[in-house]
N, C-alpha and C positions, 0 to 999 in steps of 0.2 A: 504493500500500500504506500502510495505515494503522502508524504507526513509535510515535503514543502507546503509554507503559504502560501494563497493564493494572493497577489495583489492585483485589485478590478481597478482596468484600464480604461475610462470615461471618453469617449469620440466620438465624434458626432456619425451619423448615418450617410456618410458620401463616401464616395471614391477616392479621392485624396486620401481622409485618414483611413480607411480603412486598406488604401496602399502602404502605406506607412507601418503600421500595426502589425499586420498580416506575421511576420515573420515572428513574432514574440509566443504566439497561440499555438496549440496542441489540437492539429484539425483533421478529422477522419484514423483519430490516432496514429497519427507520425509525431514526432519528436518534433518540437519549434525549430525550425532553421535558427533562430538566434535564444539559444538556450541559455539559463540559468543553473546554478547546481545550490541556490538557494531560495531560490522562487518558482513559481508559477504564474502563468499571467492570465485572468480573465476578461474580455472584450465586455465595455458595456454602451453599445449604440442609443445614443440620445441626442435630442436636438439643443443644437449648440447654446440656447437658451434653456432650455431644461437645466442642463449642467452648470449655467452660469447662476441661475435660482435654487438650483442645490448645495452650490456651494457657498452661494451668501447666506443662506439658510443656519451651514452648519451642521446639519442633519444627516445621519449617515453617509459621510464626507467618503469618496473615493480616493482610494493612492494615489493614485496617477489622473488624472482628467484635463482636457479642453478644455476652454473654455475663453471669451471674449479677453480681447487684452484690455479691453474698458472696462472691464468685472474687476481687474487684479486689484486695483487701487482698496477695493472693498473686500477684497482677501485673502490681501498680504498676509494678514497675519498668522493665515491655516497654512498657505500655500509656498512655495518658491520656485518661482519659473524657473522652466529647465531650459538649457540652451536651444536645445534642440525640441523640432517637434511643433514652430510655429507655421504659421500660415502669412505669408508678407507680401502684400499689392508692391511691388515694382515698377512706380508709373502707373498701374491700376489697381482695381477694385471695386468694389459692391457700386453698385448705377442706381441711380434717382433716374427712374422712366417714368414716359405718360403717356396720354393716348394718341396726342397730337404734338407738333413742336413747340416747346414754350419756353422762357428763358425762366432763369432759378428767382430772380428776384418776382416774379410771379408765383412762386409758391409758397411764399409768407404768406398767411393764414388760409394756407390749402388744408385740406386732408390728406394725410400720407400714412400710408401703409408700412406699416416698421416691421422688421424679422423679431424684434425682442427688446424690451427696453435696457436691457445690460449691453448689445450687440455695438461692437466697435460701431457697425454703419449705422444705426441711431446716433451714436454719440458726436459722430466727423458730419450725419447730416445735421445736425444741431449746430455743430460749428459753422460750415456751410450757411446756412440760415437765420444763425440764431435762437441763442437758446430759448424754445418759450415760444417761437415765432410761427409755427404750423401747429395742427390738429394731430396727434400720431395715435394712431390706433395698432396693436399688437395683432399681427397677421401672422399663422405657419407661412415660415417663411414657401414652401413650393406653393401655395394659395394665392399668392401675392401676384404674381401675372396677370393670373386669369380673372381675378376681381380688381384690378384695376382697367384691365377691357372692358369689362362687363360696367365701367362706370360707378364702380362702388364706392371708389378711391379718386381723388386728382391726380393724385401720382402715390408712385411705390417704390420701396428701398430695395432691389434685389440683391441677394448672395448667394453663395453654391454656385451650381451652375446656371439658375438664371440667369448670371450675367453672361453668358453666352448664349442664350437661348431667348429672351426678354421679345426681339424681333418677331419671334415666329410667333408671339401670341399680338402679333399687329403694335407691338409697342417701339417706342423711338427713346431715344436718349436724349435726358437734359442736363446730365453730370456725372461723369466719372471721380469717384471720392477716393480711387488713390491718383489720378490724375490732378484734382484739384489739391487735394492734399501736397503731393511732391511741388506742385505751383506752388504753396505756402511756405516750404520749409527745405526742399531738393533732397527730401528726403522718401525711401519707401512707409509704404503703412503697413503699422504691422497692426493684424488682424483679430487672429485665431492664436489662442499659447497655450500653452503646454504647463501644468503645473505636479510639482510630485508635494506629497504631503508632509508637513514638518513635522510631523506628528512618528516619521518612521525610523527615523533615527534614534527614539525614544524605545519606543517599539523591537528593533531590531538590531539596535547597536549607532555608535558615532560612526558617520560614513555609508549609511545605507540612501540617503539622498543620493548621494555620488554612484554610487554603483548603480542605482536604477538610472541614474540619466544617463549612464555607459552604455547599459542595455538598451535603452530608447534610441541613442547617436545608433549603434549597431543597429538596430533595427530598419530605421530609415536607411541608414548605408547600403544593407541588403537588398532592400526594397530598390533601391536605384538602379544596382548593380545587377541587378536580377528585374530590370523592368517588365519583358514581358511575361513572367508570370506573375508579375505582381498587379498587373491592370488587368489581367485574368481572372485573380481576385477579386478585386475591386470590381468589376463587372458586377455583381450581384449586389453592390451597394449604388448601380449607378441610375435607378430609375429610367432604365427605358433606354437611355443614351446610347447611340453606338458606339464600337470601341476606342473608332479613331475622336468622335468629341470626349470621351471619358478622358481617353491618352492625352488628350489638349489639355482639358479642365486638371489633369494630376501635375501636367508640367510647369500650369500656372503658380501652384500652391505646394507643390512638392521638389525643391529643390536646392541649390547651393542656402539659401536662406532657412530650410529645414533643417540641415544637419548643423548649422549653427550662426547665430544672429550673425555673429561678428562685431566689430567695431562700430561699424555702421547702424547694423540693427538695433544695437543695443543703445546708441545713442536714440534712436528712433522711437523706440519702445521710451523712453524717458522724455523728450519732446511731446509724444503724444499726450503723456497723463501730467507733464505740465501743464500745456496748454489747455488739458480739459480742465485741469485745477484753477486756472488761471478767470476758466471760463465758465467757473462755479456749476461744470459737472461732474465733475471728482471730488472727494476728500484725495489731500495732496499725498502723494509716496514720495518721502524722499530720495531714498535710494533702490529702484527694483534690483529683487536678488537674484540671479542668475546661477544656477549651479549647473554646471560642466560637469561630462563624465570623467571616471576616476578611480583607479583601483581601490578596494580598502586598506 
């Protein structure tokens, strides 16, 4: 009988993380490609909102979990971002669509359709607009297309891969918010992060932070290096998508920025939740913590 613990890994339901991931699980019973010989690792799919209101909650906190980098500011103090494992717009990100062409300062006191009130692109379309300055109503995020066609909405926040898809439900673009973002700052948006629980070092010894985000950097590593079976994977997370947009939508949000911020990122990650602090939607994080993998 296998006596390791298990530690449940929080990610959302897409193709991306579920590329990522993939090699850490025990599937069809084969052995994880990226094994532990003190752990176990349990997959727990939720929508990236889920996860960011479970973990402010507090309530049966997961090990490992996703969740918005606009969340962290309000749970630092369970959590510590791990290098690796984030989701970063490069010039893009989540789109404010509408039904017709309109410019942004037209959509001060619209209706807009938000994936989640913790979700980084609430927070950047707040900046964007002003905080305070539209109607947001909390939309699942894959619903948000098609009720903003349907006129339910003036416009809608997409993520995942609506923002590649957004078109085909007759929709047109009035902002890209990591485009306007990097306009703001020349820098990427970091989106979606990754946190392990600080709670496990307690738990399991000094240095067990560290060693799970080694195994996280490995995991994505695999995933890269072994892409197509890893979007063969992902395929079953990817709603309908063919393989070639799935392969697109993983290369967006799966790559040199996943296996580790950098320099960059991590100034980036720090910019953002000034600015949001600044912009009285954050309580302020002085310092975000970053733990990098790490032997014990």
């Amino acid at each position: 009988m296998d006596t390791r613990p298990v530690l449940r890994l929080g990610h959302s339901p897409d193709p991306d993380d579920a590329f990522m991931w993939w090699p850490l699980l025990e599937l069809d019973g084969a052995a994880p490609r990226v094994a532990s010989p003190r752990f176990r690792f349990q997959a727990v799919p939720a929508d990236i909102e889920a996860l960011n209101q479970r973990a402010m909650r507090g309530e049966d906190l997961l090990d490992i979990s996703a969740f918005s980098c606009a969340t962290y500011a309000r749970i630092a103090s369970r959590y510590a971002l791990t290098a690796c494992g984030s989701s970063v717009g490069d010039g893009y990100g989540p789109k404010v669509v509408a039904r017709e062409a309109r410019s942004v300062e037209s959509l001060r006191g619209a209706h807009v359709a938000i994936p989640g009130q913790g979700t980084t692109a609430f927070m950047v379309t707040s900046m964007l607009l002003g905080p305070g300055s539209f109607r947001a109503t909390v939309v699942p995020f894959k619903e948000i297309p098609a009720r903003v066609a349907a006129g339910e909405f003036d416009a809608g926040v997409v993520i995942h891969e609506g923002q590649l898809t957004f078109a085909e439900e007759g929709l047109v673009l009035v902002e890209d918010l990591g485009r306007w973002w990097h306009s703001q700052t020349g820098l990427p948006l970091p989106l979606g992060a990754n946190g392990v629980l600080r709670a496990l070092d307690e738990r399991h010894g000094p240095g067990t932070m560290q060693e799970v985000a080694l195994l996280l950097e490995q995991s994505v590593r695999y995933a890269l290096d072994h892409r197509a079976e890893s979007v063969r994977y992902a395929l079953a997370f990817a709603d309908g998508m063919s393989e070639e947009l799935a392969d697109r939508f993983i290369g967006m949000y799966v790559n040199a920025w996943t296996l580790d911020y950098g320099p960059t990122g991590r100034l980036a990650v720090r910019t953002l939740l000034d600015r949001a602090a600044d912009a009285g939607l954050l309580p302020r994080v002085e310092a975000p913590e970053f733990v990098a993998g790490g032997a014990r």
